[in-house]
C-alpha positions, 0 to 999 in steps of 0.5 A: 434902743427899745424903751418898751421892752425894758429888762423886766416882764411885764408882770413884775414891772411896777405901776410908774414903770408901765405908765412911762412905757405908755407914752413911748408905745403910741409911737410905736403904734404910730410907726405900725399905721404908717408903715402899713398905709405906705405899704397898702395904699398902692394895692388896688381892689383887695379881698381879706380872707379869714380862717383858721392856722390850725386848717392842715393842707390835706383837707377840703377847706385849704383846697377851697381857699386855695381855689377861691383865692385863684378865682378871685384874683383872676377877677382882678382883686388882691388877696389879704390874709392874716400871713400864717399857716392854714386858711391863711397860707392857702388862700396866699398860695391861690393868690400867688399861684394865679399871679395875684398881689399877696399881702400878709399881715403878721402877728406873732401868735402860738398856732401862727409860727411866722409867715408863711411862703406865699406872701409878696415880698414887699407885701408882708407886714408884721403887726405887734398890736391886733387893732392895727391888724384889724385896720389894715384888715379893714381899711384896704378890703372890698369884700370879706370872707370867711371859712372856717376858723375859731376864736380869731376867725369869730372875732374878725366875722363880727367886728366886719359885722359890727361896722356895717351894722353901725354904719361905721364903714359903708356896706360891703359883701362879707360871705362865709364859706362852709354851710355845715360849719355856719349853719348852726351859728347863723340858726342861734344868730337867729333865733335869739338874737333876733326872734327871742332877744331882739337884739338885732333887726331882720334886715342884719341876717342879710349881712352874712349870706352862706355859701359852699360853691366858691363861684357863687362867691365871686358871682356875688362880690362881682354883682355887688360891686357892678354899679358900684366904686371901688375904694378904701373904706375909710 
């Protein structure tokens, strides 16, 4: 039986209605935790790659997360993607094309129509709530990259922002992939966030070095972690 969803849309459903679903959602959530930690916890050292479903298999950027993922792996990490189509397929299919582990973190979303075929069998996750794919994201990654993508994309680039900033989770490398795409965000991050409205320190631009060259990338996840533990970040 799924209390949840009940017969009603959410928008026709009353204020007693909603609060009674309140107290059965948190098992529902829970259910999402457990199932990816049991999942996840035996993966090993993973990188999350982010970026856009809209990102169409003729053009440069799936290729270079294609690319990127096969290196990656060959470096001996696991990929993770958020389990739809573009950036996310690509970097799935370099990862499974190089005889990596291939994990994707589903959701259902209007550009995101199901998983796509390159995730591992026992490695596809399907999430109902954003933060417990942003945990799983989080949790099981050593490094974060970034190509281009939009809303969802910013959105994952800054709460990865936000949680080393503030000390949440340790310092880890997080790297955008695309100059051209980048450039002109990371010059207003700059000039005022940090010169006009000193609303962050100097030393956070240091957080998110930009690079078009893919080895260069890898060169600097494998450099970061040279003297460095691998582990979950929480």
């Amino acid at each position: 039986m799924d209390v949840l969803k009940g017969k009603k849309p959410h928008h026709e459903k009353t204020w007693s209605e909603l609060q009674a679903e309140s107290s059965w959602r948190i098992f529902k959530i829970m259910s999402e935790f457990v199932t990816g930690f049991e999942t996840l916890n035996t993966l090993g050292p993973c990188v999350s790659i982010f970026g856009s479903a809209r990102t169409q298999p003729d053009t440069p950027y799936y290729q270079t997360a294609v690319d990127l993922a096969r290196l990656l792996v060959e470096e001996g990490y696991g990929i993770i993607t958020g389990g739809g189509p573009g950036i996310m397929e690509a970097a799935n299919k370099g990862a499974q094309l190089a005889g990596g582990k291939s994990v994707g973190l589903n959701i259902n979303l209007p550009f995101e129509t199901g998983a796509n075929p390159f995730i591992d069998r026992d490695k596809s996750l399907n999430h109902n709530y954003f933060f417990v794919r942003k945990v799983m994201f989080v949790k099981y990654a050593q490094a974060f990259v970034f190509l281009p993508g939009g809303y969802g994309t910013l959105d994952e680039l800054f709460e990865c922002l936000t949680l080393v900033q503030t000390g949440t989770i340790e310092r880890i490398p997080i790297v955008l992939v695309g100059e051209s795409f980048w450039q002109g965000l990371i010059e207003w991050v700059k000039t005022v966030l940090l010169e006009r409205e000193r609303t962050i320190s100097p030393q956070d631009l240091d957080l998110i070095p930009i690079t078009d060259d893919i080895a260069e990338v890898v060169s600097y996840i494998a450099d970061f972690y040279k003297h460095g533990i691998l582990r979950p970040n929480f």
